[in-house]
C-alpha positions in Angstrom: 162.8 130.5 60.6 164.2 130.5 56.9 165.0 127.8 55.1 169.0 128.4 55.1 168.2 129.1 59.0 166.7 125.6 59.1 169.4 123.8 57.5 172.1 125.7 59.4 169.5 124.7 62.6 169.7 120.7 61.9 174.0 120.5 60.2 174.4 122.5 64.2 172.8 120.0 65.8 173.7 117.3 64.0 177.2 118.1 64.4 176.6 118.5 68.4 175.3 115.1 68.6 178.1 113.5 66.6 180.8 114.9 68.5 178.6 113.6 71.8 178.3 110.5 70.5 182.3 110.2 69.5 183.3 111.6 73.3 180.9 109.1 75.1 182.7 106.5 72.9 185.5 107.6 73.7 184.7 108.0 77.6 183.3 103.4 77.3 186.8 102.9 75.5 189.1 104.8 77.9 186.1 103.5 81.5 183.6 100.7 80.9 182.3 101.9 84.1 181.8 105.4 83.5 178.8 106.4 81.1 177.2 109.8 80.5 174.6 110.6 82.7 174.3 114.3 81.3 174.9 116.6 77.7 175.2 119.8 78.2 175.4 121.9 75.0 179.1 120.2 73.9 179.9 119.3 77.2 178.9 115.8 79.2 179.0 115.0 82.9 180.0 111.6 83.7 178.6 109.4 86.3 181.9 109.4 88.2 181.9 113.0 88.7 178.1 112.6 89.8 179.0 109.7 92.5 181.9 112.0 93.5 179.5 115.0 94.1 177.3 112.5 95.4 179.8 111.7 98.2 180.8 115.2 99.4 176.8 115.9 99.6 176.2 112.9 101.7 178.8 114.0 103.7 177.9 117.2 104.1 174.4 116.2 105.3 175.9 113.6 107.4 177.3 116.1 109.2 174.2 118.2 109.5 172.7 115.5 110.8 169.9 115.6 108.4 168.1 111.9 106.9 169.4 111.2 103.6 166.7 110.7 100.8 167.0 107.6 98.5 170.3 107.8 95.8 167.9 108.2 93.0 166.2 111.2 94.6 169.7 112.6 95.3 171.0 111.8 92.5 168.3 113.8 90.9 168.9 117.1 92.8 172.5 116.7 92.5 172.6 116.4 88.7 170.2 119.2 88.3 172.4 121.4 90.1 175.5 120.4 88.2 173.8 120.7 84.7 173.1 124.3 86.4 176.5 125.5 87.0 177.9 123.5 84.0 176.1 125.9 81.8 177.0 129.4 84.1 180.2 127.7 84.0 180.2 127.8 80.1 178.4 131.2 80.1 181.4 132.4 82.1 184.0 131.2 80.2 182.7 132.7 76.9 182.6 135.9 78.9 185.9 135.7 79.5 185.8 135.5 83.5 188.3 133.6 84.8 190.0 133.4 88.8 193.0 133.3 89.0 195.8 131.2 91.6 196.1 134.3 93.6 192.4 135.3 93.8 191.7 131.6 94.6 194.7 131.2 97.3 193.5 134.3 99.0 189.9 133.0 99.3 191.0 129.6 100.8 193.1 131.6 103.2 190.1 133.5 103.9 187.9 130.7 104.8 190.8 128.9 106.9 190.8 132.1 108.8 187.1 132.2 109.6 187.7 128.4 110.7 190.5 129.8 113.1 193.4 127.6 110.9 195.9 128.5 108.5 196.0 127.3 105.2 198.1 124.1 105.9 195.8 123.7 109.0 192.8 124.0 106.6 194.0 121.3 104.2 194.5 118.8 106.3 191.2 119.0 108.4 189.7 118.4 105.0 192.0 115.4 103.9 190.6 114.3 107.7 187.1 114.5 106.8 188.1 112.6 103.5 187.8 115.3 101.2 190.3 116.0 98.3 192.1 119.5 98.9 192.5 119.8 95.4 188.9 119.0 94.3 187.6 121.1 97.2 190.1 124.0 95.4 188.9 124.0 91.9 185.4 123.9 93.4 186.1 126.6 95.2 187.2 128.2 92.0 184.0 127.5 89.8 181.7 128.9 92.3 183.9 132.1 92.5 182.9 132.0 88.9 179.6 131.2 88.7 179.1 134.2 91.5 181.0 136.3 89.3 178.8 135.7 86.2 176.0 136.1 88.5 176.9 139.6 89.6 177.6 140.5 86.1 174.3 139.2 84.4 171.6 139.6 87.7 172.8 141.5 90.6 174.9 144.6 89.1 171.5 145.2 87.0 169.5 145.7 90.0 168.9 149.6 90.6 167.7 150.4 93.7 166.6 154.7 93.9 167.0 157.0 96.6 163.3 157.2 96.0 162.6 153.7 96.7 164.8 153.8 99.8 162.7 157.3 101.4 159.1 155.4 100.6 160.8 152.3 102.1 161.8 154.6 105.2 158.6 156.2 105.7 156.8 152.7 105.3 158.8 151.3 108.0 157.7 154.3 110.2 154.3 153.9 109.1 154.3 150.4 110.7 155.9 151.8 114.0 159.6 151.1 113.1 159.1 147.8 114.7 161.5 145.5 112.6 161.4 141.6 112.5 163.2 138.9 110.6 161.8 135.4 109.7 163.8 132.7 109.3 162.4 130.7 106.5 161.9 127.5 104.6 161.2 127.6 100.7 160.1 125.0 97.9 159.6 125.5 94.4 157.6 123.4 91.8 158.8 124.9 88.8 156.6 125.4 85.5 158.6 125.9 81.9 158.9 129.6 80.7 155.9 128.8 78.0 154.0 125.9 80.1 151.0 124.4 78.8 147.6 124.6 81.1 148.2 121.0 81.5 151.7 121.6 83.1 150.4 124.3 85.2 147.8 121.5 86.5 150.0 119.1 86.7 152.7 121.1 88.9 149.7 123.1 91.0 148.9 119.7 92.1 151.6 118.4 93.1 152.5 121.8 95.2 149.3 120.9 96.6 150.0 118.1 97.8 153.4 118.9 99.2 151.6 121.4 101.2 149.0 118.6 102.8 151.8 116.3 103.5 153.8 118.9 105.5 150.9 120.1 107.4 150.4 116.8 108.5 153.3 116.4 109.7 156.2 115.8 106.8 159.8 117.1 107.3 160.2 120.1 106.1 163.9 119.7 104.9 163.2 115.8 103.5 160.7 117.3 101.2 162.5 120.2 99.8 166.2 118.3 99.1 163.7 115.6 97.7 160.9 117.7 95.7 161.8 121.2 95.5 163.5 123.0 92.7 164.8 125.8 94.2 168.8 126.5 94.4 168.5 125.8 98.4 167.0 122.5 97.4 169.9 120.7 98.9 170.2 123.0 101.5 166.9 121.8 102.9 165.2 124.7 101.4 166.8 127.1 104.4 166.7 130.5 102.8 168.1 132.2 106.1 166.9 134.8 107.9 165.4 137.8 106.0 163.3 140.7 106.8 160.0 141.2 105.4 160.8 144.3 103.5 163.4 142.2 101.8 161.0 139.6 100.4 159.4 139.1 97.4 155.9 140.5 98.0 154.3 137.4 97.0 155.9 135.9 100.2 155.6 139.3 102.3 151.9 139.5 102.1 152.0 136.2 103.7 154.8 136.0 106.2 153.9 139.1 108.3 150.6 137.2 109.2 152.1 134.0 110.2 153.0 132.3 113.3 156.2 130.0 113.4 155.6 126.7 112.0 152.6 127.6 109.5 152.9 126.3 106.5 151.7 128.6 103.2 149.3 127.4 100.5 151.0 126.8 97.0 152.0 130.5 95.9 152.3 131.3 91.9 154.9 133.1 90.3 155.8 133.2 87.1 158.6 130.9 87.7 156.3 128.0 89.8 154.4 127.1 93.1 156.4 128.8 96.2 155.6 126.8 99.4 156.8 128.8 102.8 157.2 127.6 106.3 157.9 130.0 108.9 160.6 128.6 110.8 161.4 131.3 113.2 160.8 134.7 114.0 163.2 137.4 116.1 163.5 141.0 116.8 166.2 142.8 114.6 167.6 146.1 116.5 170.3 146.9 114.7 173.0 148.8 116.6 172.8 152.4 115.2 175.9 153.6 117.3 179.4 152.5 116.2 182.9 153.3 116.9 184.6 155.0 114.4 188.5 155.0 113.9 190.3 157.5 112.1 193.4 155.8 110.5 195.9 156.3 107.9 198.6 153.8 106.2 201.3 153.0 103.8 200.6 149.8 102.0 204.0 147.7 99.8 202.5 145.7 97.2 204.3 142.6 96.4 205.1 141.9 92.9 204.6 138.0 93.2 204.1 135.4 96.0 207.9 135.1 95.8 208.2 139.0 96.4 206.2 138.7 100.0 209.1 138.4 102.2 210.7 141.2 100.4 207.9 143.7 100.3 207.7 143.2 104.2 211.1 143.5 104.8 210.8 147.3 102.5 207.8 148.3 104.6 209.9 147.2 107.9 212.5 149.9 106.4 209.6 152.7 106.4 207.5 152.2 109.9 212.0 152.3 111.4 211.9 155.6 109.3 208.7 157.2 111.0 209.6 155.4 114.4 212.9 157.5 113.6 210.8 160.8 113.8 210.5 161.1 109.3 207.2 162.3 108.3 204.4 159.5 107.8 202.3 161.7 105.4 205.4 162.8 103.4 206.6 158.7 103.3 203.5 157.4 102.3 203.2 160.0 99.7 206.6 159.0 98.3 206.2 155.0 99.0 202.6 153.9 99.1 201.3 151.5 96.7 197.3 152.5 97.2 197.0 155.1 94.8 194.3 156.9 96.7 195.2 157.2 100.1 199.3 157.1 98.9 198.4 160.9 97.2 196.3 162.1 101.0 199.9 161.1 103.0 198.1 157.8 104.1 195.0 158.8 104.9 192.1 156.7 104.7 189.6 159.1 107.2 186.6 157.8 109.3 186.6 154.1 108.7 183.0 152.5 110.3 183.3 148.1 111.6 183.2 146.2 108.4 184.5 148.6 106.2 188.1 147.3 105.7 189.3 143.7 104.7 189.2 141.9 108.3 193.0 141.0 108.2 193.2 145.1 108.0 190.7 146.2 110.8 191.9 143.1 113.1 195.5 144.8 113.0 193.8 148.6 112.9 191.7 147.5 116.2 194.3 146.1 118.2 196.0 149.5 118.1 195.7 152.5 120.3 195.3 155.9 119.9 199.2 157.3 117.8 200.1 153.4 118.0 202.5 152.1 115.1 201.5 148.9 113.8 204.0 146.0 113.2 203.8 145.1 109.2 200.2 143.2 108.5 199.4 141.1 105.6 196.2 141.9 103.3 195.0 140.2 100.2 196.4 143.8 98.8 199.8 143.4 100.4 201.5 144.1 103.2 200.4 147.6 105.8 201.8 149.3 108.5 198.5 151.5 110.0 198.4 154.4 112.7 195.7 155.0 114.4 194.6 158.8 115.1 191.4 159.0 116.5 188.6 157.1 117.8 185.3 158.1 118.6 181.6 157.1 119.2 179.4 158.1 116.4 175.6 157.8 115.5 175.4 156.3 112.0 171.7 155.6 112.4 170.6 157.3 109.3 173.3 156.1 107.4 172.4 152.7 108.5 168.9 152.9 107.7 169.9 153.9 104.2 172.1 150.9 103.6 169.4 148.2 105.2 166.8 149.9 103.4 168.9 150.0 99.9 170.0 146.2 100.9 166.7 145.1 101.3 165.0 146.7 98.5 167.9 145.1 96.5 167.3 141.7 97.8 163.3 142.1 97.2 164.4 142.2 93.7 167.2 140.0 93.4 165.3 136.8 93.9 162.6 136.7 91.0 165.3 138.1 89.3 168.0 135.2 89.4 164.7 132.7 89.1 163.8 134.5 86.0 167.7 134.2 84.9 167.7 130.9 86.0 164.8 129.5 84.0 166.0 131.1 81.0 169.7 130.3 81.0 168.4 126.5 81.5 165.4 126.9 79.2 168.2 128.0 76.2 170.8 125.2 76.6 171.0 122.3 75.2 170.8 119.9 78.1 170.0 115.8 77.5 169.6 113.9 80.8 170.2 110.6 80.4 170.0 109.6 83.9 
């Protein structure tokens, strides 16, 4: 570093820890009883937006019916996490990603869905559980975000070769195409990017003696939302069910000789000490015949919330037209909004389960064969769908393919967003004053 980098260096920081110190005075002016409890690059977190994340967490593992650790443990883990997203948060608005009312709305009325509510439903079984609609929206919106950044900087770097998929394949055969999943606990001790021996010694032993206490008998979850550093720390550590094939190997090698319940030794990684626990183990035969539908559709976009009412009463218009005997290929052609199935009269071909958005294939299943849907709603707009054809089809090398692809893609993607992690953390400026 130069000397004019130097000086540039120290009048930066300087000037960050001015303005701090002018906003916290501010914040002691404007709330005795708020402080600072966090600086993060020339942002702070306050200690009453940690006691309100601190609520909503307790809450949330109230209802799982999980032992709460001490507040300052909590506490701890909570602000870690929000120090965490407050910098993807930052990363993501210098990147210029941003969601937007309608993507958000859409989203909620997504998840009120998969709750079997509609969005007014939604809103007020959370004001029941005492939880703020509107914090729980913008919350909502920052981990849109922060997924967003994350696909941009981690997962759409991932390449995964047809290559890699054939040797995955042939592996899988090797090992008599018998296919498990293990359902597994994780903690991390994490070491700094350039740690010392010391703070290698230091964070080997205490993985160490995480994994004596839990083979004696510790709770599993207790000790990761107390100890571990992992993003599922408050989770309990669950990392779900995965196959072996989509694990890092450094876990692989170790879970395909385990029985449920064993616990691993401290694993390194350039990011820490991984402790495992199998938790459970199942059979995965995935169904490798599917019914296909053949379907085509005219989709009216509308041009604003406002427009919805009219763009369903203009498609209403249309399906009277085809019902009328007027040519569906030769309307959609003329009216459809989806530029690539507008230009193919509609036509959207062989569409596999999971494929389409669900408000699309619940309304495309309900259908029979020639059937005329009545006008349904998407996140793209509003559709009226005919169904042509249905049929039973064997997909089983296309689905081997995909699960191969997926978990070859998951294999990398976890040292991958550790590794991201770590260095994202490692080059903010973050103070914890708590």
């Amino acid at each position: 570093m130069n000397g004019i980098t130097k000086r540039l260096f120290w009048i930066t920081l300087a000037g960050s820890l001015l303005m701090t110190s002018v906003v916290q005075a501010k914040l002691e002016v404007e709330n005795p009883l708020d402080r600072i409890v966090a600086v993060v690059n020339d942002e702070v977190i306050t200690a009453l937006e940690l006691k309100a994340e601190m609520g909503l967490i307790k809450k949330q593992l109230s209802q799982q019916n999980t032992r709460l650790p001490s507040d300052a443990v909590l506490e701890k883990q909570l602000l870690d996490r929000m120090i965490l997203r407050r910098i993807q948060l930052q990363m993501a608005k210098r990147a210029s990603i941003r969601v937007d009312d309608d993507m958000l709305n859409r989203t909620l009325e997504n998840i009120a869905a998969q709750n079997r509510m509609n969005l007014s439903q939604f809103r007020s079984a959370l004001q029941n559980e005492g939880i703020n609609f509107e914090s729980f929206r913008e919350n909502m919106r920052d981990e849109i975000t922060v997924n967003r950044l994350q696909q941009r900087q981690v997962r759409s770097r991932i390449v995964v070769t047809q290559q890699e998929i054939d040797n995955f394949i042939n592996n899988q055969k090797l090992r008599g195409g018998k296919d498990k999943e293990y359902h597994l606990g994780h903690i991390l001790i994490s070491v700094p990017e350039a740690a010392s021996a010391q703070e290698i010694k230091s964070a080997r032993a205490k993985a160490e003696k995480i994994v004596q206490d839990l083979r004696a008998g510790a709770d599993f979850i207790q000790t990761a939302i107390s100890l571990s550093d992992g993003q599922q720390a408050l989770e309990g550590g669950d990392l779900g069910w995965r196959r072996a094939d989509a694990l890092p190997s450094l876990f692989a090698d170790w879970v395909l000789q385990q029985d449920v319940n064993n616990v691993s030794e401290a694993l390194r990684s350039p990011s820490g000490f991984h402790i495992i626990k199998m938790l459970d183990i199942r059979d995965n035969q995935p169904q490798h015949v599917v019914t296909q539908t053949h379907a085509r559709h005219i989709l009216i976009k509308p041009f604003d919330e406002a427009d919805s009412d009219d763009a369903r009463a203009r498609l209403e218009k249309i399906r009277e037209r085809i019902i009328a005997g007027e040519d569906f290929a030769a309307l959609a052609k003329a009216h459809s909004d989806d530029p690539g199935s507008g230009a193919e009269g509609g036509e959207l071909g062989w569409v596999n389960p999971g494929e389409m958005v669900p408000s699309f294939e619940q309304g495309m299943n309900a259908l029979a064969v020639d059937e005329l849907s009545e006008p349904v709603r998407s996140r793209f707009g509003w559709h009226v769908i005919q169904v042509l054809e249905r049929r039973n089809q064997d997909v089983t090398e296309q689905v081997q393919n995909k699960n191969a692809s997926d978990a070859i893609r998951e294999r990398k993607l976890d040292p991958a967003m550790q590794a991201w992690v770590r260095r994202i953390r490692d080059e903010a400026f973050v103070q914890n004053r708590l």
